[in-house]
C-alpha positions in Angstrom: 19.1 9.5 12.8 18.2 6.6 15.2 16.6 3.3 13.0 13.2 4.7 14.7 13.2 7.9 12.9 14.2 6.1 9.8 11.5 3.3 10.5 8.5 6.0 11.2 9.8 8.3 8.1 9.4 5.0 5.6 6.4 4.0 7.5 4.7 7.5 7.4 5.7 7.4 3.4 4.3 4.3 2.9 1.2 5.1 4.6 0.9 8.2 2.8 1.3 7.0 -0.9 -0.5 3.9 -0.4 -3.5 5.9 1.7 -3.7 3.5 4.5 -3.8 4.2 8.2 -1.3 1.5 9.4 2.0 -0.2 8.4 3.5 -3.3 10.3 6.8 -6.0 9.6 4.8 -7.8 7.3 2.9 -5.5 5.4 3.6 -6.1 1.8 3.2 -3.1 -0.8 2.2 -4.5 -3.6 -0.3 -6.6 -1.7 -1.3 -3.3 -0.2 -2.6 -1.9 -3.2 0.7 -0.3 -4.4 1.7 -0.9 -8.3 4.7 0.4 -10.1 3.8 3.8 -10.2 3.7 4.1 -6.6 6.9 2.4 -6.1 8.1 5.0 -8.1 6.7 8.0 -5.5 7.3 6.0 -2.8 11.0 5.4 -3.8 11.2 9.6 -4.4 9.5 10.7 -1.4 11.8 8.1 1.0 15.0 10.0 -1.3 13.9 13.2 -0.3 13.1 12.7 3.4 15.8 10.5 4.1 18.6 11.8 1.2 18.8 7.8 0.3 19.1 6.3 -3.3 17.0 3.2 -3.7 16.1 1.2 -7.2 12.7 0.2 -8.4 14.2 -3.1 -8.4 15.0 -2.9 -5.3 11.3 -2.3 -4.3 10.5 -5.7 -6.4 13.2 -7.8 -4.5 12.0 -6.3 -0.7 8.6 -5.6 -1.1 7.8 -5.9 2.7 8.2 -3.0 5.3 10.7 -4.8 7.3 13.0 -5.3 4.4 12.8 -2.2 2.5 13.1 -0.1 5.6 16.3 -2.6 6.3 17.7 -1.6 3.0 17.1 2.3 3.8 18.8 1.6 7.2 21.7 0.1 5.4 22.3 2.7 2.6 22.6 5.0 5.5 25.3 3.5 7.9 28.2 4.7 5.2 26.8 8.0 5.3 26.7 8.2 9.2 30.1 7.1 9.5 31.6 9.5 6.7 30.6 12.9 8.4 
C-alpha cells in the first residue's frame, strides 16, 4: 500500500466520522468537531481498513491529519518489510 492509499483511507475515515466533505495537512480533529468518542471510531475504523493499532493517546498527541496519517504510515513500514 503506497502512502497515497494510506493517506486517502485516513482521509476518507476522517471525513466520514467527523461528516465533513474535505480534509487537508492542517485540519485538526478536535477543532473539526471531533471529541473523544469519535476518536474512539475514528481510531477503530483506521484499525480495520488499514489492520494498524493506534492509542487514544496517540490521537491527543497528533491531532492533525498530517501527523496522525504519519503515525499510520509508520506503524506500517515494519509490517511491509516483514512479509
Amino acid at each position: 500500500m503506497t502512502s497515497e492509499d494510506v493517506s486517502a483511507t485516513v482521509a476518507a475515515v476522517w471525513c466520514e466520522v467527523l461528516k465533513t466533505g474535505t480534509v487537508d495537512g492542517s485540519s485538526m480533529f478536535f477543532a473539526d468537531g471531533g471529541d473523544s468518542l469519535d476518536a474512539v471510531i475514528f481510531l477503530q475504523r483506521v484499525s480495520d481498513e488499514l489492520a494498524v493499532e493506534l492509542s487514544i493517546e496517540e490521537m491527543f498527541l497528533h491531532p492533525d491529519f498530517t501527523s496522525i496519517t504519519s503515525v499510520v504510515q509508520e506503524r506500517l513500514r515494519p509490517a511491509a518489510g516483514s512479509s
